[in-house]
C-alpha positions in Angstrom: -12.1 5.6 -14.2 -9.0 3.3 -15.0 -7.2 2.4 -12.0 -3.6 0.4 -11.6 -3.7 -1.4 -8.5 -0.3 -2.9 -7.0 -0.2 -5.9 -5.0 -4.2 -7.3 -6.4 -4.0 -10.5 -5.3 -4.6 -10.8 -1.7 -5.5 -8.7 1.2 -6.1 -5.4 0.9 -5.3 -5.3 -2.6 -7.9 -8.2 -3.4 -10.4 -6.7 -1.5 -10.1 -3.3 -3.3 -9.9 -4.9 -6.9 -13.3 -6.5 -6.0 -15.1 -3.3 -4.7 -13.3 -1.2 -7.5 -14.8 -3.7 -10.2 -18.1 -3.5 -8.7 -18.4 0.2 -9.3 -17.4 -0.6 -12.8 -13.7 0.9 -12.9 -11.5 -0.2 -15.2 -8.9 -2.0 -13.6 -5.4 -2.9 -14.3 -4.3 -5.5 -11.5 -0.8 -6.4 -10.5 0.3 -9.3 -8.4 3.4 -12.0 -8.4 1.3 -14.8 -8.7 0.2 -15.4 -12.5 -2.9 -18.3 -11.2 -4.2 -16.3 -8.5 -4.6 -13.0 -10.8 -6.5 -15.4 -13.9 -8.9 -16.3 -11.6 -9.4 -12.8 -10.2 -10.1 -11.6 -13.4 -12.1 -14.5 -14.7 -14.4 -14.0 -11.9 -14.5 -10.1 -11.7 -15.1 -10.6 -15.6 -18.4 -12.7 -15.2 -19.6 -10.6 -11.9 -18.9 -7.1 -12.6 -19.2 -4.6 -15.7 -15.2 -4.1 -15.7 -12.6 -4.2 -17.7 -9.8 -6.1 -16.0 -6.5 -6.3 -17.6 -3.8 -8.7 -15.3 -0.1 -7.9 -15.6 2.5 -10.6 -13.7 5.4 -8.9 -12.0 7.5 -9.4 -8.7 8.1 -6.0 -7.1 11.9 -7.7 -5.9 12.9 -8.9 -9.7 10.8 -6.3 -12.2 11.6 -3.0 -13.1 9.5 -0.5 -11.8 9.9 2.1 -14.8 8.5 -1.3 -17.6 6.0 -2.1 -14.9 4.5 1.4 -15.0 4.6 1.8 -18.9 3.1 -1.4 -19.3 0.1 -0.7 -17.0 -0.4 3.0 -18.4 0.3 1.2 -22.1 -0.2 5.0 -23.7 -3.9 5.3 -21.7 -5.0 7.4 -19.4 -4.2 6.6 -15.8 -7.1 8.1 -13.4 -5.7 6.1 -10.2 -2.8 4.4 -8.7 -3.1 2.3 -5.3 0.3 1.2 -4.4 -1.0 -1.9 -1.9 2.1 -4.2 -2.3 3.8 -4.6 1.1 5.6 -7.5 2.4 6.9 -8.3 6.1 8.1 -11.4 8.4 7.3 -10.2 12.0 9.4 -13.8 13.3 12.7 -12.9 11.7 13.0 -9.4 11.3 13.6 -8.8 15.2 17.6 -8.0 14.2 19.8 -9.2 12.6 18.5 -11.1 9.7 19.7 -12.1 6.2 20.9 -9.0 3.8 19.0 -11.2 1.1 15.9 -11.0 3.2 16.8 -6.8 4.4 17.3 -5.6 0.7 14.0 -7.9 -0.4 11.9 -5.9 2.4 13.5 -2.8 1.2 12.7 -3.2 -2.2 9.5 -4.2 -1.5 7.9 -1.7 0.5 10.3 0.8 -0.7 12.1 1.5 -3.3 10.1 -0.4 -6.1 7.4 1.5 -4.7 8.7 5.1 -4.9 10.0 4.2 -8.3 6.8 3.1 -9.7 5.0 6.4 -8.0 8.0 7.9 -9.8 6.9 6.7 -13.2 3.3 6.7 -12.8 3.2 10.0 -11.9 3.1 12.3 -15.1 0.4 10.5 -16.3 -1.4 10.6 -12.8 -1.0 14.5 -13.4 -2.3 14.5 -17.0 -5.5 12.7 -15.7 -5.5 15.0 -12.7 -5.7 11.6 -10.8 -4.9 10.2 -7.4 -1.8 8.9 -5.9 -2.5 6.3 -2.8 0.1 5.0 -1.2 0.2 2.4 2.2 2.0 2.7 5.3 1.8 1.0 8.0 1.3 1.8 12.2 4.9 0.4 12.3 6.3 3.5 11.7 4.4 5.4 14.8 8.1 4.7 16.7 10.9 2.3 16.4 10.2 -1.0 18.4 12.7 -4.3 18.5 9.9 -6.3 16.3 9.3 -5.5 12.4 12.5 -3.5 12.0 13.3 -3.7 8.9 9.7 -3.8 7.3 9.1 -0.9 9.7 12.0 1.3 8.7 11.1 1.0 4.6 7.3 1.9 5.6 8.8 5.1 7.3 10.6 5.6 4.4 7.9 5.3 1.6 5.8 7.6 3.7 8.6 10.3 3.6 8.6 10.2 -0.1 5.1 10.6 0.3 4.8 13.6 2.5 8.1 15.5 -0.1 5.1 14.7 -2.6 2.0 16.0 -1.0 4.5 19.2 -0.5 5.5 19.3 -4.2 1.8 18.7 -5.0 0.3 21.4 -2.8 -0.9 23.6 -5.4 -1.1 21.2 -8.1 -3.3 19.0 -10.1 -2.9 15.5 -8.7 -3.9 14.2 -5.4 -1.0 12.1 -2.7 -2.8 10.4 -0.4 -1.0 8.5 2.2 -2.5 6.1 5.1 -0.9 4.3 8.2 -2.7 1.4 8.6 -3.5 -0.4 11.6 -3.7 -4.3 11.5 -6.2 -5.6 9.0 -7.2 -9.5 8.9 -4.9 -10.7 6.2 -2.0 -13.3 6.0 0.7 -10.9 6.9 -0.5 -11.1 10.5 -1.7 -15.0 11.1 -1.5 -16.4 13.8 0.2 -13.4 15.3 -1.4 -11.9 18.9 -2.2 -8.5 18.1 -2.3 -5.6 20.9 -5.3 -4.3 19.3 -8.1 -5.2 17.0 -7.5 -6.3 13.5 -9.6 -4.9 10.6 -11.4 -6.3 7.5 -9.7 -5.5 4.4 -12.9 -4.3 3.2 -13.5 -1.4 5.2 -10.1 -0.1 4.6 -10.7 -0.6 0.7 -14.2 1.5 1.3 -12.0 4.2 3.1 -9.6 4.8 -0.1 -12.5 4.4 -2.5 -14.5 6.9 -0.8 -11.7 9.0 -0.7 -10.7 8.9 -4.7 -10.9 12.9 -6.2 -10.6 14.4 -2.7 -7.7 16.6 -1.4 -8.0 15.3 2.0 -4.6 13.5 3.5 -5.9 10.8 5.6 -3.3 9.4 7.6 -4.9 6.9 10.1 -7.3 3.7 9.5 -9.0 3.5 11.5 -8.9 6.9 13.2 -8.4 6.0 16.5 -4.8 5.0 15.8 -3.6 8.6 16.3 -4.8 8.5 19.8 -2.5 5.7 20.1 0.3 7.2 18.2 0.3 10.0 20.4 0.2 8.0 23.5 3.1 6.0 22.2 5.2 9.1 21.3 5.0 10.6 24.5 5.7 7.6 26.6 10.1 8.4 28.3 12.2 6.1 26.9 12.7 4.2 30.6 9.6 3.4 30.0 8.9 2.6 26.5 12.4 0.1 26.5 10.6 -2.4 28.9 7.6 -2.4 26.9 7.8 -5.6 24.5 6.0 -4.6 21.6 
């Protein structure tokens, strides 16, 4: 299989872009950071029976539409994980910088539905598989994350309008709300509940590649918690300090 994976360089991303090499995919890996993404290839090159092909791009300068013909580059596209996310949990508690707003937006949003946008004719030639990442965020509006929060609940939206327009059709749209995994975006933040390794997130969505199924929670047990969360009367849920 050749699979595009966005946002390679750390994380979840990283963590996938190892296991996917190690089952001998060829990989296309994007990331902002040129250094980091050499020496993920140079070592995913040595170890693994992969071809890895690295292509630089910042999610909040590029344009999506390039981005996307440059990784399908008039190939076949079996796979596109759409891992890039972005988020500042000590600022965006309300009113923050419209620099900082429109770069969360663009990050987690709109970069990301145009890019599932252009990637996806070719993900329906291949009959291939459309992934994208949400976040537990978007399980109901809180006074922390807000902005980072609101663009998750967007890009699942689009997500959901394409699992409806894909029904019947040849690709599959995959989309997962993630509870909190072990990865920068959450150091030396105190987390309500436990925090997951990358890796058996990145086992989840390999395991799921070709199926029809529409996972939404990792791990499971978040929907217990979603519907807890839902139900609890606003008197209540506006003392809670989450």
């Amino acid at each position: 299989m050749r699979v595009v994976v966005i946002g390679a360089s750390a994380g979840l991303g990283l963590e996938l872009s190892n296991q996917l090499a190690q089952l001998g995919h060829d990989l296309v890996l994007v990331a902002s950071d040129a250094r980091d993404l050499r020496a993920i290839a140079a070592n995913l090159s040595i170890t693994c029976a992969a071809n890895i092909t690295t292509i630089v791009a910042d999610l909040n300068m590029c344009d999506p539409k390039i981005l996307a013909d440059q990784c399908i580059n008039s190939q076949a596209v079996d796979a596109v994980f759409l891992i890039a996310g972005l988020s500042n949990i000590s600022i965006d508690n309300g009113v923050v910088d419209n620099e900082f707003l429109m770069k969360i937006i663009k990050v987690n949003f709109t970069s990301l539905m145009s890019l599932a946008n252009a990637f996806l004719p070719s993900i329906e030639k291949s009959r291939g598989d459309l992934v994208g990442i949400g976040s537990v965020a978007s399980i109901r509006p809180r006074k922390k994350n807000i902005i980072y929060s609101a663009s998750k609940t967007g890009l699942e939206f689009y997500f959901d309008s394409l699992r409806h327009l894909y029904a019947f059709g040849s690709c599959k749209i995959r989309f997962y709300r993630v509870g909190f995994m072990k990865t920068s975006m959450i150091f030396g933040q105190r987390t309500i509940f436990p925090a997951l390794p990358p890796s058996s997130v990145a086992r989840v969505l390999i395991q799921d590649l070709g199926k029809s199924k529409y996972t939404r929670y990792l791990p499971g047990w978040w929907l217990f918690v979603a519907i807890l969360m839902r139900m609890l009367p606003w008197f209540i849920y506006k003392r809670l300090n989450i």
